[in-house]
C-alpha positions, -999 to +999 in steps of 0.1 A: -738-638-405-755-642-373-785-620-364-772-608-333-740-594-354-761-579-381-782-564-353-752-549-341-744-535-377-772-520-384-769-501-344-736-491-359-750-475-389-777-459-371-752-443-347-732-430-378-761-421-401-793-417-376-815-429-397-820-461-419-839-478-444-852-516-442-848-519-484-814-502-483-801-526-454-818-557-471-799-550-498-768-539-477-772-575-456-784-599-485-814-606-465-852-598-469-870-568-458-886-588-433-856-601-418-846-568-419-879-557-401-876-582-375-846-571-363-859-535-367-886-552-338-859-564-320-839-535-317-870-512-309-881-541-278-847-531-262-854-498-266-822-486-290-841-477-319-878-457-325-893-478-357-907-450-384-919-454-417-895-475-443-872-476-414-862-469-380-841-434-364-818-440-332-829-439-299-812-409-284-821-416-246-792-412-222-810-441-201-805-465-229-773-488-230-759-501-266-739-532-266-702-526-260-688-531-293-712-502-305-704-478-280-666-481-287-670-470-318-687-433-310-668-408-311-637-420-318-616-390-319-627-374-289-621-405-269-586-406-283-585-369-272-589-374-240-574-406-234-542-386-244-544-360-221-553-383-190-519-401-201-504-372-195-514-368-159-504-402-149-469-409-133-446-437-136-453-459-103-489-447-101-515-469-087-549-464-105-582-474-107-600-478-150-637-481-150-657-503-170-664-479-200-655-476-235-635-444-230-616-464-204-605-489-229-588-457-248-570-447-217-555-480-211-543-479-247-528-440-241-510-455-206-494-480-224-464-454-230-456-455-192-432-484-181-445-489-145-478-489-133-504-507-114-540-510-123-570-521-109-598-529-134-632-542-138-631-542-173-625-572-191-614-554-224-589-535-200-574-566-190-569-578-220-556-544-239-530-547-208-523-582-207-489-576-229-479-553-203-453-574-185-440-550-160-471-535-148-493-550-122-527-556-137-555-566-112-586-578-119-617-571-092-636-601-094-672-600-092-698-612-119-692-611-154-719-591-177-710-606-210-724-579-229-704-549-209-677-569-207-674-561-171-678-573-134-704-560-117-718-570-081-709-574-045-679-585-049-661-564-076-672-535-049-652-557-022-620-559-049-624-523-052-629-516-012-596-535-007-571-511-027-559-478-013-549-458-055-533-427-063-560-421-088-597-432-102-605-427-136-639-429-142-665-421-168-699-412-171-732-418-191-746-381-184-738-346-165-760-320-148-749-288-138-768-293-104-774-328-098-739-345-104-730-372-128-747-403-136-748-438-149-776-455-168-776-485-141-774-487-109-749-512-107-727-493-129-725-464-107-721-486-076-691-498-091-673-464-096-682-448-064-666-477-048-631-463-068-636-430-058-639-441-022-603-462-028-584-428-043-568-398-033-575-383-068-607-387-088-603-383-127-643-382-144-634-386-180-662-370-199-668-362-237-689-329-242-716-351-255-724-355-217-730-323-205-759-310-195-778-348-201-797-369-176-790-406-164-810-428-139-782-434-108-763-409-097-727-418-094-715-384-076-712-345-073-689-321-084-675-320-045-664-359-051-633-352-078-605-337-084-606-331-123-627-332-154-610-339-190-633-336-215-626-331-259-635-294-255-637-265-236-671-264-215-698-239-219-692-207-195-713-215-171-704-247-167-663-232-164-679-211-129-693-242-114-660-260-120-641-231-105-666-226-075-662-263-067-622-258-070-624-288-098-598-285-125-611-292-166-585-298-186-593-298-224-573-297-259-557-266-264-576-247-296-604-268-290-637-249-280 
């Protein structure tokens, strides 16, 4: 096993468990503790974990980006949640716009029931989740390739974008305030997405409840900029008057509070 992949493991586990043990995982990885250790160092230089005593606990910042693979694998349910209900929005013929995130990779999965559409992606996961997709149209932005999103960022994935008039964007975010918007944890990120909400009539932000009331470093938008929210459950109250004061729609899993 490679480092990097046992790395990612053990981010796994912490994201599951919160907590680990460098004698449990040496054991767990057939390693030594100090391999262990060391990637316990390398984990904590990027910033996902906080090292402790025997072990390490995950780093809970909303500013903190895990690798790809890791991120698709929180929260499972609720993403599947979601993705269902934003299927249900779409129409056959639509023209739409999937961000780059791990919730978006769910969504293409859930659209996959609808014969025609056409997408415009910058995520490389989406294009491949959608490459068996014969009768759609699947477009790719262009733009520079961050291996370890899986995405195209820059310049030109904002001119791709620029270039497309949708019916809707579907976008995601890293972290929402009740006054200051939505946010991404790069700036580059939430260039990308305000570039599809500029290209559609309708803006979809696709938000699990972990989100709420959490703070990012770029701002992608305010409430004012979309159309809808569809989140795994029903928002606090007050959050509920904000959406209704802004004239937003939040559409949630019935039962679900």
């Amino acid at each position: 096993m490679l480092a990097v992949e046992r790395r990612n493991l053990i981010l796994e586990k912490l994201h599951e468990e919160k907590r680990v043990v460098v004698s449990n995982l040496s054991k767990l990885y057939a390693v030594s503790e100090e391999t262990i250790r060391r990637d316990l160092d390398k984990l904590e230089q990027e910033g996902l974990v906080i090292k402790s005593y025997g072990g390490a606990i995950i780093n809970e910042s909303t500013s903190i980006d895990v690798p790809f693979n890791v991120r698709k694998n929180r929260n499972v349910v609720g993403k599947q949640k979601v993705a269902d209900l934003v299927a249900s929005l779409i129409q056959e013929g639509d023209h739409l716009m999937l961000d780059a995130s791990t919730t978006s990779v769910f969504v293409a999965k859930a659209l996959k029931t609808i014969e025609n559409l056409t997408v415009v992606t910058n995520s490389i996961e989406n294009l491949i989740e959608l490459s068996d997709m014969t009768k759609w149209t699947v477009l790719s932005t262009g733009g520079k390739l961050k291996g370890e999103y899986l995405s195209l960022f820059g310049t030109k994935t904002e001119e791709g974008l620029a270039s497309y008039s949708v019916d809707k964007a579907i976008i995601s975010c890293k972290a929402f305030d009740l006054e200051r918007g939505f946010f991404d944890s790069q700036e580059e990120f939430s260039s990308a997405k305000r570039a599809m909400m500029r290209s559609a009539r309708e803006v979809i932000l696709v938000v699990d409840s972990s989100k709420f009331d959490q703070q990012s470093f770029a701002k992608i938008g305010d409430l004012k900029d979309i159309t809808m929210i569809v989140t795994d459950k029903r928002p606090k109250a007050v959050w509920m008057e904000k959406f209704a004061q802004a004239g937003v729609a939040c559409i949630y899993p019935e039962g679900v509070r």
